[in-house]
C-alpha positions as CSV (number, residue, x, y, z in Angstrom):
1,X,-23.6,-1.7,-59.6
2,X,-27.2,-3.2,-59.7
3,X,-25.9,-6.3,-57.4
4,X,-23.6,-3.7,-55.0
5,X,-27.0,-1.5,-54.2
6,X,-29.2,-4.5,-54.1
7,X,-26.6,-5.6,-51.6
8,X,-26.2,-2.5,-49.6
9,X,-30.3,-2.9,-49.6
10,X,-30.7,-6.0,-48.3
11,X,-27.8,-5.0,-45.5
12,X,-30.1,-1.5,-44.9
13,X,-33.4,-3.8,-44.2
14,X,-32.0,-6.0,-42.1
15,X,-30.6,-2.8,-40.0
16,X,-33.9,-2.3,-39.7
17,X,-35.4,-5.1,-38.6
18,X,-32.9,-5.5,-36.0
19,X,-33.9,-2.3,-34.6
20,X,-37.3,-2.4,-35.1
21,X,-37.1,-6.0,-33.3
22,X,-35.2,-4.3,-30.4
23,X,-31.9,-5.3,-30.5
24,X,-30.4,-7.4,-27.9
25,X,-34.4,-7.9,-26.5
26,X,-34.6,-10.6,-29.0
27,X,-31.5,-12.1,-28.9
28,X,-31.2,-12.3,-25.4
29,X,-35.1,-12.8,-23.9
30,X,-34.6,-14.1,-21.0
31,X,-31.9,-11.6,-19.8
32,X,-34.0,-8.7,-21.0
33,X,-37.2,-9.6,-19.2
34,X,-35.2,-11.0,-16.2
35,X,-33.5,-8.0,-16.1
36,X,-36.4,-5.9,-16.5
37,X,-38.0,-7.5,-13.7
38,X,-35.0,-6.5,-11.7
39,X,-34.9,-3.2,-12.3
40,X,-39.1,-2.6,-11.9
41,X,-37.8,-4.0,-8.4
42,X,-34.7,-2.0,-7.9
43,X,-37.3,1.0,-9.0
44,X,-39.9,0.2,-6.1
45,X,-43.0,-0.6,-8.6
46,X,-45.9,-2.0,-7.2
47,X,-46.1,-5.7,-7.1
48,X,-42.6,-6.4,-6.3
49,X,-40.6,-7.2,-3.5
50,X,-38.3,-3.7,-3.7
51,X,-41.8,-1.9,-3.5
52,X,-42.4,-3.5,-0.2
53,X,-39.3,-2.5,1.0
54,X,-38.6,0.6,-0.3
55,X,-42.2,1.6,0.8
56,X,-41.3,0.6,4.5
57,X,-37.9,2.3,3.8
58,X,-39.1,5.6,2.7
59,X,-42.2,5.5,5.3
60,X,-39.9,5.1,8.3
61,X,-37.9,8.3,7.1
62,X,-41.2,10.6,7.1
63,X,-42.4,9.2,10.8
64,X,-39.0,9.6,11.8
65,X,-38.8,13.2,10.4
66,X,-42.6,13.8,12.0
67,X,-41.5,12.8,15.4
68,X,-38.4,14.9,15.1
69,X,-38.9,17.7,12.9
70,X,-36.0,20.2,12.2
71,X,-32.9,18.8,10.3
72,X,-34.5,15.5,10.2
73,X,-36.6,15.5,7.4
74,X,-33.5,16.1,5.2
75,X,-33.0,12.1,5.5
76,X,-36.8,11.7,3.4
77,X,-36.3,14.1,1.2
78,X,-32.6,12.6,0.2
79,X,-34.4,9.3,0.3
80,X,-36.8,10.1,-1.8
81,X,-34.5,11.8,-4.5
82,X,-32.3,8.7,-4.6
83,X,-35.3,6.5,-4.8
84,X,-36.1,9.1,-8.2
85,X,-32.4,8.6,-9.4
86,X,-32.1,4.9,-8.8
87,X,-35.8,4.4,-11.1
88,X,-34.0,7.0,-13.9
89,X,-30.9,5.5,-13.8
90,X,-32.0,1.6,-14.0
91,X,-34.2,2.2,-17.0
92,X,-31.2,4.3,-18.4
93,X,-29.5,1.1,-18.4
94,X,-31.9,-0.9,-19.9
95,X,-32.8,1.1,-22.7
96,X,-29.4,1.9,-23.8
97,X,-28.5,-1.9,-23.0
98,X,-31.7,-3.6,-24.8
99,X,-33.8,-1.2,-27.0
100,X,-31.4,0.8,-28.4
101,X,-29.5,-0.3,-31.9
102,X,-26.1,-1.6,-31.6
103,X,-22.9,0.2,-33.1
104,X,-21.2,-3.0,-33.9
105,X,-23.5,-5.5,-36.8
106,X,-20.8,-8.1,-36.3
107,X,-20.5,-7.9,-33.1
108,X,-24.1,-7.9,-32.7
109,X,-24.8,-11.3,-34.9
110,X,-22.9,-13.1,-32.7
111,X,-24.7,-12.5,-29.6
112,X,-26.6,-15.5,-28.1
113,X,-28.6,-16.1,-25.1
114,X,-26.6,-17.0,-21.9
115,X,-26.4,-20.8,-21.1
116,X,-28.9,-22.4,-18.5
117,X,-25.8,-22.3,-16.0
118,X,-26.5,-18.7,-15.9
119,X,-30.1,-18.1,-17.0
120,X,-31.9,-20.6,-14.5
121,X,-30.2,-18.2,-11.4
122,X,-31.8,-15.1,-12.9
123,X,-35.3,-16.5,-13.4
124,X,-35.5,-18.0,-9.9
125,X,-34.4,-14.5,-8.6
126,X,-36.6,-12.8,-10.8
127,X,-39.3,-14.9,-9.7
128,X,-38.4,-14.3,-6.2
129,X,-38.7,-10.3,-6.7
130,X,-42.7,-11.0,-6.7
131,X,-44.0,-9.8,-3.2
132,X,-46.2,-12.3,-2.2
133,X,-43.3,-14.2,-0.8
134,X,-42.5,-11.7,1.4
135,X,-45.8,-10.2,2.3
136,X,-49.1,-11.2,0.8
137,X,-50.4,-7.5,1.1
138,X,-48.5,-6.1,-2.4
139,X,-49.0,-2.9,-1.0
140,X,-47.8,-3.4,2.8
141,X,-44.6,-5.7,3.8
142,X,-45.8,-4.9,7.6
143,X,-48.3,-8.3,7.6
144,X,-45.2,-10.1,5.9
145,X,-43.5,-12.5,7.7
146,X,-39.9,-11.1,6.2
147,X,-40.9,-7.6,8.3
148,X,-41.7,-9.3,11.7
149,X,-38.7,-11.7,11.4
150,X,-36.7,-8.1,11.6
151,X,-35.6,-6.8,15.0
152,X,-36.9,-3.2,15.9
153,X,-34.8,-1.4,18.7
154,X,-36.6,-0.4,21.9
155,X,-36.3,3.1,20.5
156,X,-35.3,4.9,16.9
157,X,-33.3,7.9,18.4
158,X,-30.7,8.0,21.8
159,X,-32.6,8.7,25.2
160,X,-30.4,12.4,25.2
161,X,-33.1,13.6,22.5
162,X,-36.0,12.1,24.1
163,X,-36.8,8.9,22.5
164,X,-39.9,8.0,20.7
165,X,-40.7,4.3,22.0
166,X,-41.4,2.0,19.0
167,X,-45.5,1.8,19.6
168,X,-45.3,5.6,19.1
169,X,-42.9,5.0,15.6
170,X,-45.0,2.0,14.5
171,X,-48.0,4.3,15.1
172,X,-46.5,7.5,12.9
173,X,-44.9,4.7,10.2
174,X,-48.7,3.7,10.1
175,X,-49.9,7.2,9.3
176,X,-46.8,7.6,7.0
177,X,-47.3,4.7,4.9
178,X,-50.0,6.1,2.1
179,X,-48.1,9.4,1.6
180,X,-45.2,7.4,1.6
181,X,-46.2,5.0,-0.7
182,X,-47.2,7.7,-3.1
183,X,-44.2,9.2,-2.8
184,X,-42.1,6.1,-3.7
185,X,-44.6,5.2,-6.8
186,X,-44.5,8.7,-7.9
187,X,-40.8,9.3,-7.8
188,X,-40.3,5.9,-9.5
189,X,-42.7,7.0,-12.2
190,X,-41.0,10.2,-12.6
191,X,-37.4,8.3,-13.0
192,X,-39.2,6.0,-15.3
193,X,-40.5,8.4,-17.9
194,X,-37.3,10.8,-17.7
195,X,-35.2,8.1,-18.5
196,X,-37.8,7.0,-21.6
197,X,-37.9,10.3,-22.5
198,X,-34.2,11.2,-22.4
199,X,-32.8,7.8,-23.8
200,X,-36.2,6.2,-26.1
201,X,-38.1,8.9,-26.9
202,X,-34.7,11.6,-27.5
203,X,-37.5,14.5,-26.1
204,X,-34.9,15.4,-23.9
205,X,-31.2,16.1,-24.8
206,X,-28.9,14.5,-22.1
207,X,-25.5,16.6,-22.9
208,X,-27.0,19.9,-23.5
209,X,-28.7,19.6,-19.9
210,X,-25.1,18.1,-18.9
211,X,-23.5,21.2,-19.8
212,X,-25.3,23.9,-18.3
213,X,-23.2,25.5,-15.5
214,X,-25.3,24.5,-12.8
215,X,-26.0,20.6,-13.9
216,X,-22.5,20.4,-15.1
217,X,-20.8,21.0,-11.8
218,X,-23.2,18.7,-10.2
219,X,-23.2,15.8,-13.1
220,X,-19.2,16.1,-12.1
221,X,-19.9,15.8,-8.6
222,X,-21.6,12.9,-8.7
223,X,-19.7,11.4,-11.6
224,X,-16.3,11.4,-9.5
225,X,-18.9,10.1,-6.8
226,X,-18.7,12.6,-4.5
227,X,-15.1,12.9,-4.9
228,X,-14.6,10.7,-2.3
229,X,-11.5,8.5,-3.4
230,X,-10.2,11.9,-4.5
231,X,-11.2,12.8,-0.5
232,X,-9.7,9.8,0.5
233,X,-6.5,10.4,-1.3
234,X,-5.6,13.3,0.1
235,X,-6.4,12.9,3.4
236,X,-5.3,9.2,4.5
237,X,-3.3,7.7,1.0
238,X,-1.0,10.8,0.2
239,X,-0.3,11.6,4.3
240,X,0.5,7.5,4.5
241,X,2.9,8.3,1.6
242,X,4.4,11.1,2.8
243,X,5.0,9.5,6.5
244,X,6.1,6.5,4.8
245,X,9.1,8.5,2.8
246,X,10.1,10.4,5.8
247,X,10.4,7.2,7.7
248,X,12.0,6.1,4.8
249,X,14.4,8.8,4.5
250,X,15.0,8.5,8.1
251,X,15.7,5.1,8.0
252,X,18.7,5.6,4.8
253,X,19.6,8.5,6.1
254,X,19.8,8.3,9.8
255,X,19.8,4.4,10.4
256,X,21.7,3.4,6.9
257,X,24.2,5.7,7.9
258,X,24.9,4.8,11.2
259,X,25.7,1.0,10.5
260,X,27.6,1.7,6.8
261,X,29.3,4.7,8.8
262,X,30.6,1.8,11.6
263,X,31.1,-0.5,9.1
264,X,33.0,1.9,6.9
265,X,35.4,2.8,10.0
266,X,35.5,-1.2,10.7
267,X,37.0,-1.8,7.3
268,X,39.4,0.8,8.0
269,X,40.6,-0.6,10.7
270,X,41.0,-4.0,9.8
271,X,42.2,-3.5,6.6
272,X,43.8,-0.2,7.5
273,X,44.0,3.5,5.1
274,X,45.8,1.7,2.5
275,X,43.5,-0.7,1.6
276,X,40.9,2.7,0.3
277,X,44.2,4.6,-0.8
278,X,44.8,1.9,-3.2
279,X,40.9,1.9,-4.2
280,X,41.3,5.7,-4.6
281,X,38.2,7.0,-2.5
282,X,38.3,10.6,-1.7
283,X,37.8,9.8,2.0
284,X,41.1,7.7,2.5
285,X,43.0,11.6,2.8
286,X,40.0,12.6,5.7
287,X,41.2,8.9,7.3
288,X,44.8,9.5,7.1
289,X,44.7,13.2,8.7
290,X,42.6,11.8,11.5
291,X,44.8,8.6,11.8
292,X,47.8,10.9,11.9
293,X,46.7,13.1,14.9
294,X,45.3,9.9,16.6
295,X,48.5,8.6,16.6
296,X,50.8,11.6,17.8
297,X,47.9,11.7,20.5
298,X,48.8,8.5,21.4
299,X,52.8,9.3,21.3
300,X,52.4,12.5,22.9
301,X,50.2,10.7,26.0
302,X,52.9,8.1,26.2
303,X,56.2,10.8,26.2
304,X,54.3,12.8,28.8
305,X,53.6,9.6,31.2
306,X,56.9,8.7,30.8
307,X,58.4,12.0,31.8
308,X,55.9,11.9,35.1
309,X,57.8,15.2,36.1
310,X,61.9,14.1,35.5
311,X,63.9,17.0,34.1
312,X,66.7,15.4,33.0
313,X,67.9,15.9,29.4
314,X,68.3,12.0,29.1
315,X,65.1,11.0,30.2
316,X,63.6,13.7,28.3
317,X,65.1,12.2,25.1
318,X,64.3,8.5,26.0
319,X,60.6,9.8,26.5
320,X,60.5,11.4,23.0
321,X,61.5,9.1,21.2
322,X,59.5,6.5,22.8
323,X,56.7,9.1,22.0
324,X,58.0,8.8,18.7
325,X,58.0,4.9,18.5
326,X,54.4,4.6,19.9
327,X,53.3,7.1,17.3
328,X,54.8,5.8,14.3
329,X,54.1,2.4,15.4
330,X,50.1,3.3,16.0
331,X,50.2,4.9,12.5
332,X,51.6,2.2,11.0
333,X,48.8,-0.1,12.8
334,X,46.3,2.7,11.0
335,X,47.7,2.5,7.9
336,X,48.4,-1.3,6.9
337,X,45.3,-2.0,9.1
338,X,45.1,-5.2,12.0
339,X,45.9,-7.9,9.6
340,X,48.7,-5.5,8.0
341,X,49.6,-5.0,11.5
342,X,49.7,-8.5,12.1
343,X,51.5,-9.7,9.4
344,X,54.9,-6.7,9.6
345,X,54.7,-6.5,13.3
346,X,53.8,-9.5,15.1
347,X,54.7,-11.8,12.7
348,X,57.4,-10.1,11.6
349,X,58.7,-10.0,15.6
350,X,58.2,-13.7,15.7
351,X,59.8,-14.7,12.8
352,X,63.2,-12.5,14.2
353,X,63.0,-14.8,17.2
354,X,62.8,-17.7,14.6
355,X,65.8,-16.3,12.4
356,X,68.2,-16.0,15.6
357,X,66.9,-19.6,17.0
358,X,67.6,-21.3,13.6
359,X,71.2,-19.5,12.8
360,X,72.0,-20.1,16.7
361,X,71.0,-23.7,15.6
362,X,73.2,-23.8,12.5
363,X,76.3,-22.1,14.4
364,X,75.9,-25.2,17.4
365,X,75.8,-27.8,14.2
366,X,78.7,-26.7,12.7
367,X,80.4,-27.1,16.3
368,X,79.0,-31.1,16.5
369,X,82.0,-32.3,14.9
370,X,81.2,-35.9,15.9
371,X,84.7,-36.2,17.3
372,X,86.1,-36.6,21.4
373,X,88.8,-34.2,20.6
374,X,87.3,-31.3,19.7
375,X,84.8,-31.8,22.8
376,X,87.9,-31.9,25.4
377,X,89.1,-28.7,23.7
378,X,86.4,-27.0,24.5
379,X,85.6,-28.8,27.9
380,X,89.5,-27.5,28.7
381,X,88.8,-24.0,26.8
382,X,85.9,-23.5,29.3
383,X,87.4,-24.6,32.2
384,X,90.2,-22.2,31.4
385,X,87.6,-19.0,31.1
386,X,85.8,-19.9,34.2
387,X,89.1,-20.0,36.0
388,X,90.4,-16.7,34.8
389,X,86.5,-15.0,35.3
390,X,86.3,-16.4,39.0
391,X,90.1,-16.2,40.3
């Protein structure tokens, strides 16, 4: 019992020296002060390249909302908010990623500092977030050569709201550039300590200000960021979907049905209503009634060409029944289909003619006796019947 809260002791202090040694600062030094160096940057504090530009940034919006007034100073005072937010949210990050205690032990004992494959990259961009190689002024990026490398348009507005020309901009971003530059370090301060003093210092409680009605409809807002994929959904996704299934629809519908509707009457032809009879589809009774009338159609065109206006009882009944014939002969050709048709019909015709040559040919065999006097009798028997036909 003794050894178990001696243990649980031991475990307790070395907690606590991980914490009080801040966490993954120790483990991981050159990320955390790399990374810190990036986000003073990212924050626009003084001596470092995002400074310079952010000041130049922010300094531009107030000339430009000088020279135009009205509506145009919204674009400063949204710059300056997200400058706040970017400073609050950056040091968000790196307290809850480096100072704060880690919810995993294990986990947290096997954490090393990143290779020099990795590390070297963020020192020489960390280095290179100093100002003085952009600008030697650390409080102006206008003498640096980085700002007069950068093209300025002729003007900053279109010529239909009377342009300012750039001396006159360069002259207000001249005048701008103090209040601007206390605006940016002030905001970034600002961001700074709310961030300390909502994540570090727990003075401020993060979900009981994220549930109030007001904050909570806007901590949603930007949360689903702006709600623009949900935007985007509905407006260009979900229509593209929906023209895509009608076209779709269209196409199994309209198109599918068109070529498996010819092919469908295809097979029916060529292999005729028996062929889906014998299947048993439901459709082979629709085929056969329209077969049906198409063929006494056909019988009934035929008896009437035939007739072509005779009234005579005989010819009437000739016609008929060749009506008759040409009817059951085109339902047949329905019904057993072409190659049916082919196979009774024609071949069938054919094969008749073959029948009568080959029993016409076994009838003259059986009269090749082979022998002179059977020949001379029927040499004198046909002499004799052309005689009596032609007396």
């Amino acid at each position: 019992m003794h050894n178990a809260l001696h243990h649980a002791d031991d475990h307790h202090t070395d907690a606590q020296d991980i914490r009080n040694m801040g966490g993954l600062r120790t483990k991981m030094p050159i990320t955390f002060w790399t990374f810190l160096i990036y986000a003073l940057a990212i924050s626009g504090v003084p001596f470092t390249s995002g400074f310079l530009s952010k000041d130049e940034i922010l300094a531009g919006a107030i000339a430009f909302g000088r020279l135009n007034g009205g509506w145009h100073w919204i674009i400063p005072i949204f710059g300056f908010f997200v400058a706040g937010l970017t400073a609050f949210y950056m040091f968000r990050l790196v307290i809850l990623t480096f100072l704060g205690e880690h919810k995993d032990p294990h986990r947290f004992e096997a954490v090393r500092e990143s290779p020099w494959v990795m590390t070297l990259p963020l020192i020489v961009f960390a280095v290179l977030s100093f100002f003085a190689f952009y600008s030697f002024n650390p409080i102006g990026a206008s003498s640096g050569w980085f700002y007069q490398a950068v093209a300025r348009p002729e003007s900053v507005v279109p010529n239909a709201v009377a342009a300012a020309t750039t001396e006159t901009f360069t002259e207000a971003l001249h005048d701008s550039h103090i209040l601007g530059m206390l605006l940016s370090l002030t905001v970034a301060i600002a961001g700074i300590f709310a961030a300390f003093a909502t994540y570090y210092w727990k003075k401020i409680d993060a979900d009981a200000i994220a549930t109030a009605p007001v904050i909570k409809y806007l901590y949603n807002f930007f949360l689903n960021k702006w709600y623009f994929d949900e935007l985007y959904q509905a407006i260009f996704v979900n229509e593209r979907i929906s023209l895509r299934m009608h076209i779709a629809g269209f196409d199994n519908v309209i198109i599918d049905g068109i070529v498996n509707g010819v092919a469908t009457w295809t097979l029916g032809i060529t292999h005729g209503v028996k062929h889906t009879w014998e299947e048993g589809r439901a459709g082979s009774i629709f085929y056969l009634i329209v077969f049906a009338l198409l063929s006494l159609f056909a019988g009934w065109q035929v008896a009437r060409g035939c007739l072509a206006g005779s009234g005579s009882t005989l010819v009437m009944i000739e016609c008929g029944l060749l009506g008759l014939g040409i009817a059951a002969l085109s339902f047949f050709l329905f019904y057993v289909g072409a190659g049916g048709f082919d196979n009774k019909i024609v071949d069938g015709i054919v094969n008749l003619f073959a029948y009568f040559a080959g029993s016409f040919g076994l009838l003259a065999r059986k009269l090749q006796t082979g022998k002179v006097q059977t020949y001379l009798a029927f040499a004198l028997f046909g002499a004799m019947v052309f005689f009596l036909w032609f007396r």
